[in-house]
N, C-alpha and C positions, 0 to 999 in steps of 0.2 A: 504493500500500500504506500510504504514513505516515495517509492519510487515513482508512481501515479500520481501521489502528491505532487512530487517537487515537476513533474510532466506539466502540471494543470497550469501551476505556478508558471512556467517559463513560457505556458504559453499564451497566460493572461501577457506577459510582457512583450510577449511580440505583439501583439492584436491592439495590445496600448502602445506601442510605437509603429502603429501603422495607420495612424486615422488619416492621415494623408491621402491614404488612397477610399476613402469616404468620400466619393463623386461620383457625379452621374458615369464619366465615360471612365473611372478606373474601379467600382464597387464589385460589379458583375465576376469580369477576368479574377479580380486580385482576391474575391471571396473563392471561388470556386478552384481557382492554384493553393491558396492555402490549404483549404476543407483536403485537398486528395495529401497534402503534406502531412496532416494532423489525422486524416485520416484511420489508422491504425490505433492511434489512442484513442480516436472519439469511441469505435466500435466496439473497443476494447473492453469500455466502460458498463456495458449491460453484465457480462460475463462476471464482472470482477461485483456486484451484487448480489450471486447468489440465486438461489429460486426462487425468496420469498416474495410474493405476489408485488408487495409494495416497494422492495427493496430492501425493508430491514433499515438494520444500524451501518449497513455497507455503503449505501444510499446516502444516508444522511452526513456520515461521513467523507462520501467523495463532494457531494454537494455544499458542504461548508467551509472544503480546500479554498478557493478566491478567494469568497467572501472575508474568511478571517484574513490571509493573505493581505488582501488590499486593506482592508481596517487596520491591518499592521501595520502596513508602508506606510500608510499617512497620519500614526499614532503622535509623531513627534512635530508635526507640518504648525504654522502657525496658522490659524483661524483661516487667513487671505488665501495662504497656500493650499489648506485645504479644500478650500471651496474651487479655486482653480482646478484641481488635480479632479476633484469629486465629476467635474461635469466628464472630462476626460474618459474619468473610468469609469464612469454613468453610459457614454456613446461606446467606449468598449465593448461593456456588455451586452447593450444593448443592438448595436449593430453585427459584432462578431461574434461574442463568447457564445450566445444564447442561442441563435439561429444555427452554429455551425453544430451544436448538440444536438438541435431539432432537424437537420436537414434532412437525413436518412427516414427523418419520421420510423426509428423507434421508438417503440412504446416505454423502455426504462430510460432511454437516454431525454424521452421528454418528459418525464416526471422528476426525474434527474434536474435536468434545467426549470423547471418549474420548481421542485424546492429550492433549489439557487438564487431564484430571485425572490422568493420566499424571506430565506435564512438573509439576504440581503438586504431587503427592506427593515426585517426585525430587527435586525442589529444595526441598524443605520449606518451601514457602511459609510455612505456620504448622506450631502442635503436633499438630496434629491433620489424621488422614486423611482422603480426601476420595473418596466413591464417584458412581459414573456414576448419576443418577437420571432419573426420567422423573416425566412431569407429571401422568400418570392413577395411577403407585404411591405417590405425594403424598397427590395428589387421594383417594385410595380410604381413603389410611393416618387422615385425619380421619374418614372414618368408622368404622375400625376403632379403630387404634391405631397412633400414625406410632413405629416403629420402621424401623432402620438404611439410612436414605439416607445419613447422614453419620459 
């Protein structure tokens, strides 16, 4: 598990040093090159919960990796800072972390990300709420108009 862990973590860091490519003509490509990069781990993640219907303590455990993660990184931030970083890793999860668990549309890996943002919300990770997104109402919201993923 620490090794899942410290997985989850390195990849929250990439995905938060990638919002740059959070645009209409670079979101699509640069989601969908990652997702086959992280692949292996995303899929990984049902297996490593076990059989119980709901996931268990396996679950709740993979699902609380970020969240405390990032509550940790910004422990020592001053107020300003935080609030900075918070929207950051608010569009993280929101555009990347969350959609690329729900992409495959498994059944554990979206209960998986819906406790995430869950455990995220509770423990205020940042100032700001954090809703369950998927990567085609992203995807569609540039051609519309991206309103409330996050």
């Amino acid at each position: 598990m620490e090794e899942t862990r410290k997985a989850l973590e390195e990849f929250f860091d990439k995905m938060l040093g990638s919002i740059q490519y959070f645009k209409k003509k670079s979101y699509e490509n640069f989601f969908k090159e990652t997702y086959e990069e992280y692949r292996g781990m995303i899929m990984a993640l049902p297996g490593l919960c076990g059989e119980e219907e709901d996931g268990g303590q396996a679950l709740e455990e993979l699902a609380s990796v970020i969240p405390a993660y990032v509550k940790e990184k910004s422990r020592d931030m001053s107020k300003k800072q935080r609030s900075r970083a918070g929207m950051d890793y608010n569009l993280t999860m929101a555009v990347y972390v969350v959609p690329m668990l729900c992409y495959q549309r498994d059944p554990v890996n979206e209960r998986l990300a819906g406790r995430m943002v869950e455990l995220w919300n509770e423990t205020q990770v940042t100032d700001y709420t954090l809703q369950k997104s998927e990567f085609d109402q992203i995807a569609g919201g540039f051609r519309k108009k991206l309103l409330g993923i996050f």
